[in-house]
Each structure stands twice: as C-alpha cells, then as structure tokens.
SETORFI-520781 format. One line per 3 residues: their letters; for each residue x, y, z of C-alpha. Coordinates in nm, 4 decimals. Example, Ala and Ser with C-alpha at 12.3 -4.5 7.8 and 13.67 -1.06 7.14 Angstrom:
AS> 1.2300:-0.4500:0.7800  1.3670:-0.1060:0.7140
// end
This chain:
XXX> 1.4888:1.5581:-4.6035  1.6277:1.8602:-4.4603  1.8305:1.8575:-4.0856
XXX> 1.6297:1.9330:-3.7812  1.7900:2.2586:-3.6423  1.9196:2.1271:-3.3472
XXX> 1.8684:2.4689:-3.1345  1.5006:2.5012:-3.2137  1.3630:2.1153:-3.1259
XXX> 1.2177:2.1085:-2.8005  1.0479:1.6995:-2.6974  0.7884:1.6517:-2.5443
XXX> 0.7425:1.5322:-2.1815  1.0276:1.6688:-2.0144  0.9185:2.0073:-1.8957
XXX> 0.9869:2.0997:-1.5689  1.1592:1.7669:-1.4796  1.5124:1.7207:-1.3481
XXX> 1.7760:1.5385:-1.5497  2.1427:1.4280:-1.4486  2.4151:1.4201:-1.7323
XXX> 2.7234:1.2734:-1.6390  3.0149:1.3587:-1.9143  2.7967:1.6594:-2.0089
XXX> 3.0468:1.9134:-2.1156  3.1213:1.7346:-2.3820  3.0572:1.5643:-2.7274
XXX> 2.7105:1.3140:-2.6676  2.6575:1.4602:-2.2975  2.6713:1.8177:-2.3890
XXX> 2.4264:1.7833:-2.6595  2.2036:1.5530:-2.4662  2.1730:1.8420:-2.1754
XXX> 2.1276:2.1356:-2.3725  1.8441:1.9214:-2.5560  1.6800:1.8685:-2.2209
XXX> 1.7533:2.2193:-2.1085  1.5951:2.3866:-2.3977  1.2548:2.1117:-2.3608
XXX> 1.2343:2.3037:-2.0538  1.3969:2.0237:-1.8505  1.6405:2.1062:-1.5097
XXX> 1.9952:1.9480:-1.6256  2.2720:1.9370:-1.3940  2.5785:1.8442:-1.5919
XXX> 2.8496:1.7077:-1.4318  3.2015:1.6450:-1.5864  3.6184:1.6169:-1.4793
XXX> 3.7105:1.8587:-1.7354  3.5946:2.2127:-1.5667  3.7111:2.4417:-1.8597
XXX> 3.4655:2.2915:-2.0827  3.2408:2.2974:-1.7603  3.2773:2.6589:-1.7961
XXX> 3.1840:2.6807:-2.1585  2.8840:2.4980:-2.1192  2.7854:2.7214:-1.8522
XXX> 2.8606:3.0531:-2.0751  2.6516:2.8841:-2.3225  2.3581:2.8201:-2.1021
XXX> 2.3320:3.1378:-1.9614  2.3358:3.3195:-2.3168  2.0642:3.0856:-2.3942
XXX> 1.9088:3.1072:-2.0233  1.8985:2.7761:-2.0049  1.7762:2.5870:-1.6326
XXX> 2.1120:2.4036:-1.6686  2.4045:2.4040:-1.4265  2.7135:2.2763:-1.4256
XXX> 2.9444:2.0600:-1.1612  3.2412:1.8927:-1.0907  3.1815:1.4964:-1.1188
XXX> 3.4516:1.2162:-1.1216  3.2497:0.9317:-1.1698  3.4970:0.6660:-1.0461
XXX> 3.4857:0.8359:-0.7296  3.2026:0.7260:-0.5466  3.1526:1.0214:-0.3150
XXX> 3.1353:1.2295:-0.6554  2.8998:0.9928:-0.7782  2.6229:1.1018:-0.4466
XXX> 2.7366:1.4501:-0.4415  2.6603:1.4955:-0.7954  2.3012:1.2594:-0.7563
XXX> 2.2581:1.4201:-0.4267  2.2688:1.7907:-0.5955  2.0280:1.7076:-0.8962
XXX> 1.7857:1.5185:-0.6917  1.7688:1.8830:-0.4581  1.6849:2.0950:-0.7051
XXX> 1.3217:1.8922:-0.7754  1.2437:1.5607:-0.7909  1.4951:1.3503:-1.0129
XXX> 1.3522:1.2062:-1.3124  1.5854:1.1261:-1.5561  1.9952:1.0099:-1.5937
XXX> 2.2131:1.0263:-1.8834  2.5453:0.8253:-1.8372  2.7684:0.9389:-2.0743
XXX> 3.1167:0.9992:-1.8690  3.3737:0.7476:-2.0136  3.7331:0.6963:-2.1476
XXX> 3.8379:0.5132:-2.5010  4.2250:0.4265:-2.4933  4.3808:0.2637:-2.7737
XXX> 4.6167:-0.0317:-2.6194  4.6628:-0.3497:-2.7854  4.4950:-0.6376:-2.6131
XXX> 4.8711:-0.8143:-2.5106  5.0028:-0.4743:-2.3454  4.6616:-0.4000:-2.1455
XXX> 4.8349:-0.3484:-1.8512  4.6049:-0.4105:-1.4555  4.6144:-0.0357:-1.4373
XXX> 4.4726:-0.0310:-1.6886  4.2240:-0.2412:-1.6682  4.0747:-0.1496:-1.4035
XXX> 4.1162:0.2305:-1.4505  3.8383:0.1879:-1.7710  3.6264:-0.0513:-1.5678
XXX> 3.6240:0.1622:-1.2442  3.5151:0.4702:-1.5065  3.2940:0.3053:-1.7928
XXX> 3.1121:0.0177:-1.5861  3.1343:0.0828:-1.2182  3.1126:0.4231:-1.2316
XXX> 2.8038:0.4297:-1.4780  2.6552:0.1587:-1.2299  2.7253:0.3429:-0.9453
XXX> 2.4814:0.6606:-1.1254  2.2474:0.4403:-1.2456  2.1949:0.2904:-0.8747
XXX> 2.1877:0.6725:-0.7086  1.9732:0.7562:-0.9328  1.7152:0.4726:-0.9278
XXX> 1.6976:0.5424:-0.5836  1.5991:0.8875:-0.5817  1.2994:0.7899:-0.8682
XXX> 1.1960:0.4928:-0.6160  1.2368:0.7058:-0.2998  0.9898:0.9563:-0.4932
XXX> 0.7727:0.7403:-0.6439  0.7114:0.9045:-0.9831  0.8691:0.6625:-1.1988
XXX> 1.1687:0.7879:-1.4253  1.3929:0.6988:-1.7536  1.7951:0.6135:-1.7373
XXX> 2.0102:0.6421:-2.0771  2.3345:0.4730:-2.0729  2.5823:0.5580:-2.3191
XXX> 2.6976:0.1896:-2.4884  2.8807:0.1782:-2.7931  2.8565:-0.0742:-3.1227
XXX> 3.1797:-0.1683:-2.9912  3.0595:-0.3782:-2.7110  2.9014:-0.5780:-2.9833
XXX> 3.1720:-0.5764:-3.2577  3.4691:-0.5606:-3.0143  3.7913:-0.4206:-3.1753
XXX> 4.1466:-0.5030:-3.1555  4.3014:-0.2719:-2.9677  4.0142:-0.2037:-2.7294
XXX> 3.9191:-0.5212:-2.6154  3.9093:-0.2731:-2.2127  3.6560:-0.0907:-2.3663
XXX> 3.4583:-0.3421:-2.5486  3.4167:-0.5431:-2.2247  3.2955:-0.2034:-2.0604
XXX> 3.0322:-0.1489:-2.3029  2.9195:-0.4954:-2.3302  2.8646:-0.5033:-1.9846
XXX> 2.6944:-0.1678:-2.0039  2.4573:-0.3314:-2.2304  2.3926:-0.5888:-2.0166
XXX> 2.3896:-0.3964:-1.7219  2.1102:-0.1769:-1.9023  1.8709:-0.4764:-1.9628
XXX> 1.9164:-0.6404:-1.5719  1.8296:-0.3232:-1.4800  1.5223:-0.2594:-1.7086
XXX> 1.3970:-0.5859:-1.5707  1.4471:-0.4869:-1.1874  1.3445:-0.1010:-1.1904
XXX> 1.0192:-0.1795:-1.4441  0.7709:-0.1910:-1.1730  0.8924:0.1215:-1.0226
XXX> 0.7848:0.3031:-1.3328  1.1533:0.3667:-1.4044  1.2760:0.2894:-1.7607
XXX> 1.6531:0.2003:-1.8574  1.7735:0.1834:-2.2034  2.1258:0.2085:-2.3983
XXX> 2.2175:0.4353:-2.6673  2.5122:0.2811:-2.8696  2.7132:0.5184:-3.0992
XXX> 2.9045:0.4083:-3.3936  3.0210:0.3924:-3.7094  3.2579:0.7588:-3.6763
XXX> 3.0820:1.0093:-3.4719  3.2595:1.4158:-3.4151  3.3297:1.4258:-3.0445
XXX> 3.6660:1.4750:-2.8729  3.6903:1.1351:-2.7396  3.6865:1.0102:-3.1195
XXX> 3.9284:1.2465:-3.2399  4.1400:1.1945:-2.9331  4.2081:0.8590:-3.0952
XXX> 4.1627:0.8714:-3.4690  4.3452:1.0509:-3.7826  4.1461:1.2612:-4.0434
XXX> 4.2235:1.0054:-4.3005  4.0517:0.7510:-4.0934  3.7616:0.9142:-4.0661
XXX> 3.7240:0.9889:-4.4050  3.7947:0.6134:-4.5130  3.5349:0.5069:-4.2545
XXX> 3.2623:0.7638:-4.3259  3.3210:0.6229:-4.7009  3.2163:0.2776:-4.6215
XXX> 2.8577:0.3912:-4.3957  2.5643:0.3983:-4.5819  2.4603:0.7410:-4.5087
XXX> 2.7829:0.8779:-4.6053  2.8666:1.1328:-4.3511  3.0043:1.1283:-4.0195
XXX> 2.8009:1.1473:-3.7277  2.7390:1.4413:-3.4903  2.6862:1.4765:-3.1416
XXX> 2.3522:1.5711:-3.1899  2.2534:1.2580:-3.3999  2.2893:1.1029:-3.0066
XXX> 2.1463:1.3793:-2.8674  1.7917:1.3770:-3.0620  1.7679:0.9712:-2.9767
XXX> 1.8736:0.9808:-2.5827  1.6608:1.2701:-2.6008  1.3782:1.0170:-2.7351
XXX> 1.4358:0.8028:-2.4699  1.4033:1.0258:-2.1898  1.0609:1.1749:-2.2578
XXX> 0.7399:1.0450:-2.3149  0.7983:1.0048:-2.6734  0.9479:0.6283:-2.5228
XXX> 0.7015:0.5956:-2.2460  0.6687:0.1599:-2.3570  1.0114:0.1279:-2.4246
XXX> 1.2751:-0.0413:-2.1993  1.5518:-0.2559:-2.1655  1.6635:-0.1442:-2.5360
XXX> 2.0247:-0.1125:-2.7096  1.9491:0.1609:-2.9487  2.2345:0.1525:-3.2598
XXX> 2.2542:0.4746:-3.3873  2.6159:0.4640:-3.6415  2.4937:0.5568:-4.0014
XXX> 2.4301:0.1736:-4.0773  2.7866:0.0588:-3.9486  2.6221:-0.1900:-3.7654
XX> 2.2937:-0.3746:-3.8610  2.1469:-0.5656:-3.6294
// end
C-alpha cells in the first residue's frame, strides 16, 4: 500500500478547535501540530529550543497555517500557565499534545539526584502539570476535550541505561489512565501514544549511532525505521473524532518492536 502524503491528510473533527503542543518544534510534536494545523485546527506550539521555534514558524506561514509558536519550559510551572493560558485565549481549548521530554543515556549505578529529578521534573511533572492546565480550561468550558501524552515502549520494556526515563514513561502511562478515569465525565478524553522500536527524531539520534539504527530497524517486522509522522497520523487519531469512544489507552506504535 502506498504512503499517505503526509502534507495533503487533513482528519476529521478538528476544524476550528484549539490545540496545545508542548515539544512542538520538533520530531513527534512538530508533526503532530502541523497535522492539526493543516485539519484546520488552532495549534500553539510551544518548545525551549527557539531556533527550531523559528523554523516551524517560517514553515507555517509558507503554508498559512493557524499555528503559532512560543517559548515553553515545561518544568517551569509559570511556563506551563503562560503557555495553557495563551492557547486557551485564542478560542476555547480543546485538545493537548504532551510531547516535551529529555532521553539521557546514564547507566542505572551513576544516575546521579540531579539527575533524577531533572527527567522527572521534565517528563512526569511537567507533562502532569499540562495535562492538569489543560483539563481545566476543557472543564471550565464545558465542551469536553482529548489529551495525548507522549509515552514510550520503554516504560514497558525498561532499558539499561535509562532506567530515569523508563520510570518517567511508566508513570506517564499510568498517569494517562488515572486521568482517563477522573476527566471521563467531563467529556474530556486522555490517552498515550508510545513510540518505539527506532523512530527519526533528534532526540533518537541525539543518543544513537547509524549502525544502531540499522541493526535495530533489521530486527522490526516492518523493516524500516519510523518517522515522525508515523506518530503524527495516530496522536492525530486520537485527538479528533475519529477516537470519540476511546480513552484511557497506551497506543504502541514501533514497527512491531513491541507486541502487546
């Protein structure tokens, strides 16, 4: 079956609505905005790293695109409302993608406290902190909603030098079905999209070799490596309509790395 072209698909349900990326000038959040930009969605994308803020901008505006960019630092919780605060003004917030995090490699006996709590404060409190903001806004209006948090097959599989980050995504799992469970009768959905297997973004290549990936996208079933987009089409899923009876879901999307 032939690729989808990415630039062309436009889902269903998400015109006119306002949705908050965080980690959006980048890898998974960039292509998850610019898919809700172009199905005629308001994105505000919010991100640390303002030169690829910049880009994503350019890009928009060549494509006029209803998506703006900001300055977010999600372990910062006055960043955190700013950036909630800003999306929620320009219409009624309906949607969150939670995609800022950090992947260090550090063996499990050299993990220093810093550490520690430097990928906690950024991958699980700060994603909690977005998902609460948020939830607010979609009770405050009363319209119901649909959160996406960015998991990984690691916080089922764990791995040996990122046993930090594994307990972050784990924890975002389980954060994403608590909150299903409490949000539900507000009309607000929350599910997890969990990438895996070897997937082309910036954070994996921050951390990998060529040769790795090559080895690795040998052993998936689908034989390739992943692409930003692969995430993109499936938190795009989840956002509209498409998913209106789904919540509380971990959705594995790594080539068939991981079969659960």
């Amino acid at each position: 079956m032939p690729d989808i072209e990415f630039s062309r698909t436009v889902l269903p349900g998400l015109d006119g609505v306002t949705v908050a990326v965080t980690g959006g000038a980048s890898g998974i959040g960039r292509a998850a905005a610019v898919l809700a930009a172009q199905s005629g969605a308001r994105v505000v994308a919010g991100d640390l790293n303002d030169e690829l803020l910049a880009d994503l901008s350019r890009e928009a505006k060549s494509r006029d695109l209803a998506l703006e960019t900001t300055h977010l630092d999600v372990a910062d919780s006055s960043s955190v409302e700013e950036f909630i605060g800003l999306a929620d003004a320009r219409s009624d917030l309906f949607g969150l993608v939670a995609s800022a995090g950090i992947s260090p490699d550090v063996p499990s006996l050299e993990i220093t406290p810093e550490q520690w709590h430097q990928i906690m404060d950024i991958n699980l409190t700060g994603l909690f902190l977005c998902n609460q903001l948020a939830a607010r806004a979609m009770v405050a209006h009363g319209q119901g909603g649909s959160i996406v948090n960015i998991g990984s097959a690691v916080g089922q599989t764990g791995a040996g030098t990122l046993a930090h980050y594994a307990a972050t995504k784990g924890g975002v799992a389980a954060l994403t079905r608590a909150l299903a469970k409490d949000l539900g009768p507000h009309g607000i959905r929350v599910n997890c999209v969990s990438p895996g297997g070897a997937v082309d973004t910036p954070l994996m290549w921050s951390r990998v070799t060529e040769e790795y990936v090559a080895q690795r996208v040998a052993g998936l079933p689908l034989r390739r490596i992943g692409r930003p987009e692969d995430l993109g089409y499936c938190i795009g899923f989840l956002l509209s309509g498409l998913s209106s009876w789904i919540t509380g879901q971990n959705l594995q999307v790594n080539g068939g790395s991981l079969m659960l």
